[in-house]
C-alpha positions as CSV (number, residue, x, y, z in Angstrom):
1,X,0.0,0.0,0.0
2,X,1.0,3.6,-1.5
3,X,0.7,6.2,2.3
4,X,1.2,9.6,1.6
5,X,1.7,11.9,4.6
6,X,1.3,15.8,4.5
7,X,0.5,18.7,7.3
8,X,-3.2,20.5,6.1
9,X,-2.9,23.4,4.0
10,X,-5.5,26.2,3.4
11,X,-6.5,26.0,-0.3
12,X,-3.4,24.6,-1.2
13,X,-2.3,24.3,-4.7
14,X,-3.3,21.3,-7.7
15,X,0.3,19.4,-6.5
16,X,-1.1,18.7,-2.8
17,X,-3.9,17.4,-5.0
18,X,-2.3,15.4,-7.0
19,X,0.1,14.1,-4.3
20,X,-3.4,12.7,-2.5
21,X,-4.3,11.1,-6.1
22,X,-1.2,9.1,-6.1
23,X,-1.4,6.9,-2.7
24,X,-3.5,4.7,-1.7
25,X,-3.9,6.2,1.7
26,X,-3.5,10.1,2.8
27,X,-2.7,10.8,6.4
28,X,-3.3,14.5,7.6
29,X,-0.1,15.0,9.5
30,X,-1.6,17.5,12.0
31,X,-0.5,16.8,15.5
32,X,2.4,18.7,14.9
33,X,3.4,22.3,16.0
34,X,2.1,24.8,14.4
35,X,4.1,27.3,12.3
36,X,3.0,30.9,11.8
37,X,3.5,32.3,8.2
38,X,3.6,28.9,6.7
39,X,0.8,27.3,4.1
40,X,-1.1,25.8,7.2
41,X,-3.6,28.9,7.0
42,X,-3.0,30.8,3.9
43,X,-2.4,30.4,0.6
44,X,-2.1,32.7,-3.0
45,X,-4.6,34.0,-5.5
46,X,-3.2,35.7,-9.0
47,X,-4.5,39.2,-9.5
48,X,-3.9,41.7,-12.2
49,X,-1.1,43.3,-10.2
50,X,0.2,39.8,-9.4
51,X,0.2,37.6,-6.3
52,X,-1.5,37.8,-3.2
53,X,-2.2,36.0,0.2
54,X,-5.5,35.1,1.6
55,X,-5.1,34.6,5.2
56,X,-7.5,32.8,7.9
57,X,-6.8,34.3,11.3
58,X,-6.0,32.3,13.7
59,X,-5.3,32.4,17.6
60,X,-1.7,31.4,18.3
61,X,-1.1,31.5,21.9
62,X,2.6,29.8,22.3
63,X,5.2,27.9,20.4
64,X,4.3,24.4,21.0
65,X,0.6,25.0,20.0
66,X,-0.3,21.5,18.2
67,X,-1.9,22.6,14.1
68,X,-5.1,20.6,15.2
69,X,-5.4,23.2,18.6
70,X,-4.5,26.0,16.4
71,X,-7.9,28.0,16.6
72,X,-9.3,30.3,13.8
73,X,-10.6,33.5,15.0
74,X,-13.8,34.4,14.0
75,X,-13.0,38.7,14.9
76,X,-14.1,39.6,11.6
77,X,-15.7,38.9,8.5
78,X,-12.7,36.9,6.8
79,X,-14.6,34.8,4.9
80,X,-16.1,37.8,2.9
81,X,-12.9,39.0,2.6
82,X,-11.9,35.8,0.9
83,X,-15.0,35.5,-1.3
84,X,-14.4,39.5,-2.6
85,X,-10.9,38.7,-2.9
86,X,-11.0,35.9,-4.9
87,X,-14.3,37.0,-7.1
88,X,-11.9,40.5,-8.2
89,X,-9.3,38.4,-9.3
90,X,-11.2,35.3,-11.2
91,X,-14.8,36.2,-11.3
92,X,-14.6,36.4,-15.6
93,X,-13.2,33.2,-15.0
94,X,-15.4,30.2,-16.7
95,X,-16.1,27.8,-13.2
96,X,-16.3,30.8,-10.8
97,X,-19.5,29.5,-9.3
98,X,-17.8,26.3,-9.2
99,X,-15.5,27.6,-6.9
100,X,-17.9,29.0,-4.6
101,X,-20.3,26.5,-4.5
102,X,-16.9,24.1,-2.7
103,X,-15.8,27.1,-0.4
104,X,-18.9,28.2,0.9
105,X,-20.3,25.5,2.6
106,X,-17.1,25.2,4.6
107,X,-16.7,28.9,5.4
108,X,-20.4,29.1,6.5
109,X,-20.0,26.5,8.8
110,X,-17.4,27.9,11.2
111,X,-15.2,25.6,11.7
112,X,-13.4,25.7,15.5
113,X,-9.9,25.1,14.2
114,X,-8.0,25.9,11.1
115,X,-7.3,21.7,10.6
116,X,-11.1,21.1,10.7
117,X,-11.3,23.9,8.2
118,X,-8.7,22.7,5.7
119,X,-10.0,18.9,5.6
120,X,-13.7,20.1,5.0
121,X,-12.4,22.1,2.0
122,X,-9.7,19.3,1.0
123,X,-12.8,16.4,1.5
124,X,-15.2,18.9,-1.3
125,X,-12.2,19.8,-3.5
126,X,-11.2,15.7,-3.8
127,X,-15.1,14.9,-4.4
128,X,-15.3,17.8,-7.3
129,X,-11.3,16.5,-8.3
130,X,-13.4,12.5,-8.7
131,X,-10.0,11.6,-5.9
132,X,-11.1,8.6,-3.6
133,X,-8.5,8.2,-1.4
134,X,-9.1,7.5,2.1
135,X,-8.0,10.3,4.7
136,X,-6.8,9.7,7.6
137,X,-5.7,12.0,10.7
138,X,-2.0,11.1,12.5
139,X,-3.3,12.3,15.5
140,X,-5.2,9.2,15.4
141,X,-2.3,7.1,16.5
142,X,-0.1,8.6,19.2
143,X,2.8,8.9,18.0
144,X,6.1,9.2,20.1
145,X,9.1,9.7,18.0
146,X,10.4,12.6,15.9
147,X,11.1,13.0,12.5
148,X,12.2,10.1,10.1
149,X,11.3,7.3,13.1
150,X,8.0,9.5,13.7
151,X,7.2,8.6,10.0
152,X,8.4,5.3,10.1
153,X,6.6,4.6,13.4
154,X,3.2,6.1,11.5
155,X,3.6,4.1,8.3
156,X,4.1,1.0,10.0
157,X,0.5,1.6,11.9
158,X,-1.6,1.7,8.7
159,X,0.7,-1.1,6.7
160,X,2.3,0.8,4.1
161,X,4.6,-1.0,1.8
162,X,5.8,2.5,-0.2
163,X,5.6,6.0,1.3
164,X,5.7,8.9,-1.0
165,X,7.5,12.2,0.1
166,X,7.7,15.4,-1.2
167,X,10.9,16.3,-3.1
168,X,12.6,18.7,-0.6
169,X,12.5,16.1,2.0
170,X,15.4,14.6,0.6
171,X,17.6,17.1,2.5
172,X,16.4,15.8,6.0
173,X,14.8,12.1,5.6
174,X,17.0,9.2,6.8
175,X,16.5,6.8,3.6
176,X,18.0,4.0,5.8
177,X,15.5,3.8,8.4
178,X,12.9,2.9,5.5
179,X,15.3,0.4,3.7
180,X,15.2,-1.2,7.5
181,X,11.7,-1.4,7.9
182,X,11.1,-2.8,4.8
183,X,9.0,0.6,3.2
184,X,9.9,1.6,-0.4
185,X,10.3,5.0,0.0
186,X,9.7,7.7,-3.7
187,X,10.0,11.4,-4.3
188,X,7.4,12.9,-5.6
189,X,8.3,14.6,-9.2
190,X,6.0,18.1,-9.4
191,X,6.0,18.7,-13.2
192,X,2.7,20.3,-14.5
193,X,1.4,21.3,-17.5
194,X,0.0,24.8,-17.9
195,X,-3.6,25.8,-18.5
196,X,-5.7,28.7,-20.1
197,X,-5.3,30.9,-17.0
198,X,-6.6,35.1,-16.8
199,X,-3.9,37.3,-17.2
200,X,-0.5,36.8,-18.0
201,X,2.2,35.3,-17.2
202,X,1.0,32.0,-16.4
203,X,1.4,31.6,-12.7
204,X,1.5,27.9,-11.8
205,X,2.4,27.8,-7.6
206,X,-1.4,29.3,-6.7
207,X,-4.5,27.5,-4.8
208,X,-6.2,25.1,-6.4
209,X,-9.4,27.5,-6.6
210,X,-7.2,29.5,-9.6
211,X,-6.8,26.0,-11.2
212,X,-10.6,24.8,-10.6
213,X,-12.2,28.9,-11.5
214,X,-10.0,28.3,-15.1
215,X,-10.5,24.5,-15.9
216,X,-13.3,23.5,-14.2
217,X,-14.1,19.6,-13.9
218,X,-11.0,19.3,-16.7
219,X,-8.5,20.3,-13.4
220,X,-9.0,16.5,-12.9
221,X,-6.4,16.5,-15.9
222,X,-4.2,19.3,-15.4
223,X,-3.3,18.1,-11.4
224,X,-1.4,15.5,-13.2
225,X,2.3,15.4,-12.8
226,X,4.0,15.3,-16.0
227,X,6.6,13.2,-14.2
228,X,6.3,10.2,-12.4
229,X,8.0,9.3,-8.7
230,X,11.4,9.2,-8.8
231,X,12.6,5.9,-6.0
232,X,15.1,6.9,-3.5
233,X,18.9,5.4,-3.8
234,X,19.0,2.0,-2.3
């Protein structure tokens, strides 16, 4: 069995997609701490005067606050903020109501936390993206170690044979560890395709919403890799 394993990102962009499409199993990594400025809670639109962040507040209270704690804060109106944001820069786009129809159920429903918010959005995006896989949630299995054995000690709960990575953790992962326990371990190669997009350039890192306001239904096609997993060095 194919386990990916990835911390919840708000809106994230049609690679995080197609990393879920590629595993058998997807395990919301989210009992880990949680790290302001990062993707956990934002994510970028393209405008006519180029990129921006949307942002969900959230109430960060100390450093070892857990992403699953990690509270959004309801202050103000962010979720209209959002919807205007994202209607200036790709309401002429084909799918717009497309978009909308996905978001706004899970902005409406207030979420309490910014990883309950995330997986509502991930669970409608996968359902409009026709991607099955099963999600599951790390926190799930008390884990105790850190890092590579961390991973290990996860992947080894749900029976993985092969655990897909991202690319960049080849800088930190211990390949050994996985050659020991017996789990193929494979990069995942992000090489995409581009589509008929508003404006130009053509901006590829932006949230999926860009990619399903553009292509509608046919983003099932473009959140394909061009590339297929590259195996790590035995």
């Amino acid at each position: 069995m194919r386990v990916g394993i990835i911390q919840s990102n708000y809106l994230p962009w049609r690679g995080y997609f197609d990393f879920i499409d590629d595993v058998d199993l997807f395990v919301v990594h989210d009992d880990l701490q949680f790290t302001k400025g990062d993707w956990r809670n934002r994510n970028k639109i393209k405008t006519e005067n180029g990129l921006r962040w949307i942002t969900v507040p959230v109430h960060y209270s100390r450093t070892a606050q857990l992403i699953c704690e990690t509270r959004i804060d309801y202050s103000r109106n962010w979720q209209r903020e959002h919807r205007n944001a994202i209607e200036a820069s790709l309401g002429k786009a084909a799918y717009i109501d497309d978009v909308f129809g996905l978001l706004q159920p899970a902005w409406n429903a207030q979420h309490e936390t910014i990883s309950d918010l995330n997986i509502a959005l991930m669970s409608a995006i996968c359902q409009y993206l026709q991607i099955s896989t099963p999600l599951r949630m790390s926190a799930e299995f008390e884990l105790q170690g850190a890092r590579t054995e961390r991973l290990i000690e996860l992947l080894t709960a749900v029976g993985a044979t092969t655990y897909l990575s991202g690319p960049t953790a080849r800088d930190y992962l211990d390949e050994r560890l996985f050659a020991e326990a017996g789990i193929r371990l494979e990069y995942k190669e992000y090489v995409y395709p581009s589509y008929r997009q508003l404006g130009e350039p053509f901006e590829g890192a932006v949230s999926i919403v860009d990619t399903i306001a553009n292509c509608g239904p046919a983003a099932r096609v473009v959140l394909k890799s061009l590339k297929t997993a590259a195996r790590a060095a035995a």
